[in-house]
N, C-alpha and C positions, 0 to 999 in steps of 0.2 A: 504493500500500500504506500501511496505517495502522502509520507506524512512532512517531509522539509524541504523547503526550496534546493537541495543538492539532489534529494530524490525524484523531484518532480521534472529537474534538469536532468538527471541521467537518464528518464522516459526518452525524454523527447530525442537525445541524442541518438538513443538505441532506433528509437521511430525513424529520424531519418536518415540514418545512417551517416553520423558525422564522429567523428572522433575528438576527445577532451581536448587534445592540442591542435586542432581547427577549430573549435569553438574558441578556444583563449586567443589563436590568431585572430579571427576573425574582430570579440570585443575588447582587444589590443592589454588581454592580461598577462601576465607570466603563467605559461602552462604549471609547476607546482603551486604556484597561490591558486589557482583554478582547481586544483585538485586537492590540495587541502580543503579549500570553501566547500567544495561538494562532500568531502569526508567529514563535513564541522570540526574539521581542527583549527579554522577559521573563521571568521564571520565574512558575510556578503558587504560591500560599502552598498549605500543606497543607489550611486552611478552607474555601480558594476550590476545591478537588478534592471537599471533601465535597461540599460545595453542588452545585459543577456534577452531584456524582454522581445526585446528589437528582434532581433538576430534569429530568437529562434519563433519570432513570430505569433507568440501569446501575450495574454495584457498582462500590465503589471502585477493589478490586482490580485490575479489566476495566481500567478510562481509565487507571491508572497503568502496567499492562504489558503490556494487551491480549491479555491472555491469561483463559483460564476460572477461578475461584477453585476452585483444589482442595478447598475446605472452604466450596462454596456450601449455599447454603440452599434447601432444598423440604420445604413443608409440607402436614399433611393434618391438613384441623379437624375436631374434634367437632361434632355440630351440633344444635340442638333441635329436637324432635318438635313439630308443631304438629299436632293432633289434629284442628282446624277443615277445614286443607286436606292432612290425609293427605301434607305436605313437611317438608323439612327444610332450614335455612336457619342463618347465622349472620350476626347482626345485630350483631356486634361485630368483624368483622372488618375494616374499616378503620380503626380504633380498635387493632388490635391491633397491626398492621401494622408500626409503628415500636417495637414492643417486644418482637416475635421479632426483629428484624431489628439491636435492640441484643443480645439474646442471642446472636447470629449473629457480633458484633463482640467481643462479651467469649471466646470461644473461636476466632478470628480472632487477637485480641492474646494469647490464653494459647499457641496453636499458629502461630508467622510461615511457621518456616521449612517446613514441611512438612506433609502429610496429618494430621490425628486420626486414633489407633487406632481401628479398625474395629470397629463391635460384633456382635458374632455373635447373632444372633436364634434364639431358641427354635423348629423346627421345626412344632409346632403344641400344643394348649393342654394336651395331654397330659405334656410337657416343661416346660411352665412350671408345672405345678401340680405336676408333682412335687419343682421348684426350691425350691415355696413350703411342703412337706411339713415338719413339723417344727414345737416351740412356738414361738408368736409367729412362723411365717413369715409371716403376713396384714400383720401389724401393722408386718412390717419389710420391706414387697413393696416401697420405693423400693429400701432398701440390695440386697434380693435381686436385682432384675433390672438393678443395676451391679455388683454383685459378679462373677454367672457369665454375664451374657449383654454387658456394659459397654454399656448402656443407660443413658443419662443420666435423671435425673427433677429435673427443674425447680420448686420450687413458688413463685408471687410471686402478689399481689392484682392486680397490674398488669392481668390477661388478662378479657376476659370469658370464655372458655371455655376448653376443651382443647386443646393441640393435642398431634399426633405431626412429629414433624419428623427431615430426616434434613441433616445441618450435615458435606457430606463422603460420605465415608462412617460417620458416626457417629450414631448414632441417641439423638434427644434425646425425650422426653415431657415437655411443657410442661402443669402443672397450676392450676389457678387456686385459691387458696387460700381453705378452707372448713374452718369447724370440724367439719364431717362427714366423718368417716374413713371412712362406709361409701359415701357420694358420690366419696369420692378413688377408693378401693379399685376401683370400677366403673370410674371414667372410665380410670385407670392399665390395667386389664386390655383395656378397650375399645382404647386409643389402638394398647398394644402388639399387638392384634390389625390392627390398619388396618399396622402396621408389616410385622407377618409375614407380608399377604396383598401389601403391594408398594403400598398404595393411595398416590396423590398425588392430593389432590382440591383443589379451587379451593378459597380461603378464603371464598367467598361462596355459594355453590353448595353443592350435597352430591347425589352419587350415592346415591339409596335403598337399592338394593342392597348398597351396598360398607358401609353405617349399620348395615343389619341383620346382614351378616355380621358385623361387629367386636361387637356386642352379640351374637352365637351364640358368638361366642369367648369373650367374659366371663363367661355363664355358665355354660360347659364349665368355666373355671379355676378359677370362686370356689361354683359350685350344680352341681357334675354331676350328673345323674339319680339316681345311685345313692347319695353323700350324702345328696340331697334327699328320698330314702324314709324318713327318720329321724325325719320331719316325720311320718309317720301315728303312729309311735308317742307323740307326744308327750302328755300328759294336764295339765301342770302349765306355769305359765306360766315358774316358774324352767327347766325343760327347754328351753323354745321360747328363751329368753333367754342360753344357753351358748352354744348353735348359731347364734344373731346372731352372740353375742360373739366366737366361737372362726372362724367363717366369715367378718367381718368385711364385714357386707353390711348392707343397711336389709331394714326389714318389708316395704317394696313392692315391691325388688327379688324379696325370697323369694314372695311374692303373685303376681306376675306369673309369676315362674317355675316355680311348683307348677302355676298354670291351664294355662301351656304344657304341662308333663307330663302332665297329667290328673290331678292325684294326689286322689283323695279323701282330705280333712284336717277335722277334727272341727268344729262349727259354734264354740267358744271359741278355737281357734287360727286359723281365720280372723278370726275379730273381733278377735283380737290382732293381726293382721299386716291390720289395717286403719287403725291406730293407727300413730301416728309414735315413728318408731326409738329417738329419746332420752326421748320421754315414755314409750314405752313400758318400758323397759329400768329409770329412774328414778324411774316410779310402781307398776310392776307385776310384770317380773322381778330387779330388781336394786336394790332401795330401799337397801340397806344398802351396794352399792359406788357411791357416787355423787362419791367422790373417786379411782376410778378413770376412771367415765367422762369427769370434767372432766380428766384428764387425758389420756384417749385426744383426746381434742376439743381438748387445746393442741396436742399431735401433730402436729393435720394443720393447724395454723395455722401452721407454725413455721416462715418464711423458707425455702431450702434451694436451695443450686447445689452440682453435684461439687465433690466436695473437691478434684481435679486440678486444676481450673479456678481457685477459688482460689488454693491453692497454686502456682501458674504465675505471676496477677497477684501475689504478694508478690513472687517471685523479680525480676517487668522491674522492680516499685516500687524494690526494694533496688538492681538495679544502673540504676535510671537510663532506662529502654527505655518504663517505660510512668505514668500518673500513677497518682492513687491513688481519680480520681472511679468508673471502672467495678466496681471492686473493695468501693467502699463501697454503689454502688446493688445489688451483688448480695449485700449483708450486711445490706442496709437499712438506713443509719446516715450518718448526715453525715462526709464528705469527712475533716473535721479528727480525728473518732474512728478514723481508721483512722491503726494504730501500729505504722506499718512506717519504715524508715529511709530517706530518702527522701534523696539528694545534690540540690544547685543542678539546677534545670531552666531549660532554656531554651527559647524558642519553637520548633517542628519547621520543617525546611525540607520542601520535597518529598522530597528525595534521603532522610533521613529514616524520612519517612512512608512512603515504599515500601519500607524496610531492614523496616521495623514490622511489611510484608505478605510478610516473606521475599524480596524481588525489588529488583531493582536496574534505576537508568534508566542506564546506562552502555552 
């Protein structure tokens, strides 16, 4: 039975057939301290647990107490349409890899002891849009879908694309940061659709079907049918330019979805919504708010992690439990501008590191 991190490492080594002194090459140990730490004539450093964790591909959590991480990580990407060969694929996804998996870690150190609250998921898009009913619900769909459904919304440059992830039982949307608010507005509705339908899809791969579904649900929440009839009426370009604004979607979003419909729409509003969403909106329906729309556009630029999440990393900073680097990369700011109170740290032992994951090696 794999009762200590040395035992649970000599599994794995046996499983894939690697030998002690390639594993010590590999996370750059002296093959006898590696073989001491697995005979516990040694102790693990808490560096040498990352590393191992790395290398031989299990979490941290697992090798320190062999048990499942109540608050693992499973994600389902977004993925691009390639129109060549009718697939979908994500070509950033090893690239991403280590940067869900730091978000994974920053709600890991914000929650040790126990589970993430749960987030209750909208039953289907008829619930979420009515969530979103009300001024400026579009504009504030991150705050909306962690307010009543506690849906996390992530935004960082870091990512090449979307993801939906669930860390637990707590359902995170990871958005890649653009100054298009009506690009956000889609992928946010999409993700949470892959959420509410259960999808887990490989990060390199993409199910067709499960791509299409989550795009049926976006435009059920943000272009229903019956909205979308509003479009015949329109004659004036300022008209076609509210129903952007106010629906918080691009002109080829609404283009694609009128053709779905069938909607006959007069040959000047299709040639407007053939036109890109901020030329269009700042040459033609909206000349005169165009320090609105640069503001809608810093919006969705704008760093952002739950507020619980940080709020947790100040709390270990002040008493000592965690440092101050994960809390500054999810603020985007150097280490030294974060102005928390910080007591003498000292280097973590194991025993430590596993207090850190809630769990004890006793």
């Amino acid at each position: 039975m794999d009762t200590t991190i040395g035992s649970r490492v000599r599994t794995i080594l046996q499983e894939q057939g690697l030998t002690q002194k390639e594993l010590a090459h590999k996370v750059g140990m002296p093959a006898d301290a590696l073989s001491r730490a697995l005979n516990g004539v040694r102790g693990f450093g808490s560096l040498e647990i990352v590393q191992l964790a790395d290398e031989l591909g299990v979490e941290v959590y697992w090798l320190i107490t062999g048990k499942e991480d109540p608050n693992r990580l499973q994600v389902a990407a977004r993925h691009a349409y390639d129109h060549g060969t009718s697939t979908y694929s994500n070509r950033s996804a090893s690239d991403d890899t280590g940067v869900l998996r730091d978000i994974q870690v920053a709600y890991q150190q914000a929650c040790p002891s126990e589970p993430l609250p749960a987030s209750r998921l909208p039953a289907d898009a008829v619930e979420l849009r009515q969530a979103l009913a009300g001024p400026d619900g579009v504009r504030r769909f991150a705050d909306v879908v962690e307010a009543r459904f506690e849906v996390d919304v992530v935004r960082i440059r870091e990512v090449g694309t979307d993801y939906a992830m669930s860390i637990g039982g707590r359902a995170v949307v990871v958005l890649r940061e653009t100054a298009n608010w009506f690009y956000e507005n889609w992928s946010l509705a999409h993700e949470l659709g892959h959420l509410v339908d259960g999808d887990d899809c490989a990060t390199t791969s993409a199910n067709a079907a499960a791509e299409r579904a989550a795009n049926r649900f976006a435009a059920e929440v943000l272009l229903p049918a019956d909205e979308m009839k509003r479009l015949q009426d329109v004659t004036e370009a300022t008209q076609l330019g509210s129903l952007l604004w106010d629906w918080g979607v691009s002109t080829a979003a609404v283009r694609i979805r009128a053709e779905a419909l069938g909607l006959e729409l007069r040959p000047t509003v299709r040639g407007w919504l053939e036109t890109p969403t901020v030329q269009f909106l700042r040459a033609t329906a909206m000349p005169d708010r165009w320090a609105e729309i640069a503001e809608r556009r810093r919006e969705a630029t704008a760093r952002r992690f739950p507020a619980f999440i940080c709020d947790a990393h100040e709390r270990g900073i002040t008493e000592g439990r965690l440092g101050a680097s994960t809390l500054a990369w999810m603020l985007g700011v150097d280490e030294d501008a974060v102005e928390v109170s910080r007591p003498d740290t000292q280097r973590l032992s194991v025993q430590e590191l596993a207090a850190a994951f809630g769990t004890s090696l006793a």
